[in-house]
C-alpha positions in Angstrom: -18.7 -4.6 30.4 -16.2 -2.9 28.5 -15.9 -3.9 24.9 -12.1 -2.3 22.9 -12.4 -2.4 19.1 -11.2 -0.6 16.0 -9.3 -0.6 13.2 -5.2 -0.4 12.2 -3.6 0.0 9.2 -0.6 -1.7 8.3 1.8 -0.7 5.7 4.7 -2.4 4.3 6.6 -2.3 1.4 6.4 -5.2 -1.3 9.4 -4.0 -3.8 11.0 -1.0 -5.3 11.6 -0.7 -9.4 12.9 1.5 -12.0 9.9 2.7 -14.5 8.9 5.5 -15.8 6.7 7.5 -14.0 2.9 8.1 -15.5 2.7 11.4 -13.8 6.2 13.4 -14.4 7.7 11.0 -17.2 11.4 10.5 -15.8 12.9 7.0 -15.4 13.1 6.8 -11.8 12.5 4.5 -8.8 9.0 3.1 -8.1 8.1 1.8 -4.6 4.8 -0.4 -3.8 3.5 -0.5 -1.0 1.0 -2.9 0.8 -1.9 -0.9 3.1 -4.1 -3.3 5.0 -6.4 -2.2 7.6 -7.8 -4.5 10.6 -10.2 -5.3 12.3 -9.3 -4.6 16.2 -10.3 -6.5 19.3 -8.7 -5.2 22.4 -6.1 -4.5 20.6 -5.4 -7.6 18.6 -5.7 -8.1 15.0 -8.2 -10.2 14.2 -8.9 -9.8 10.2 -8.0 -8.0 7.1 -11.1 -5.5 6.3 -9.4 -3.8 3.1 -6.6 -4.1 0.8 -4.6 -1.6 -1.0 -1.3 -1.1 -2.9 -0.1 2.2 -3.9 3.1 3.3 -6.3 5.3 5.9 -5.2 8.1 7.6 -7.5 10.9 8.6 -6.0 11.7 11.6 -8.1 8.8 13.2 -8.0 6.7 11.9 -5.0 3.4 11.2 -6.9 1.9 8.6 -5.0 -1.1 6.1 -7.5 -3.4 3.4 -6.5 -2.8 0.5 -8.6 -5.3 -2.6 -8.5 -4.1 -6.1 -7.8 -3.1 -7.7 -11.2 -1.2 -4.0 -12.0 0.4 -4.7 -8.5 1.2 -8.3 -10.4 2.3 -6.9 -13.8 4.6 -4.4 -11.9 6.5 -7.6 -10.2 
């Protein structure tokens, strides 16, 4: 019997804002995006096994994780 599993990671974005960067200091465009990985079973999602949102800035491409109340502050 043949058994298909592994894992995917989804990304999507949640929302885009104008801060200023931590990394190069300019008032620029902040993305956040959502990364989830699955759990696979021939080829179908079955759970979520992690959880992670990341901040992008647009001007100078430095990309931070941020925890899930900074996620919140951030919206």
């Amino acid at each position: 019997m043949l058994i298909l599993f592994g894992f995917k990671t989804a990304v999507k974005e949640l929302f885009r804002r104008q801060a200023v960067c931590p990394n190069c200091g300019q008032h620029a465009s902040q993305r956040v995006d959502e990364r989830a990985s699955k759990f696979t079973l021939f080829f179908i999602p079955l759970f979520t096994t992690r959880r992670r949102y990341l901040r992008t800035c647009a001007y100078c491409g430095v990309t931070a994780e941020l925890s899930k109340s900074e996620k919140n502050a951030l919206a």
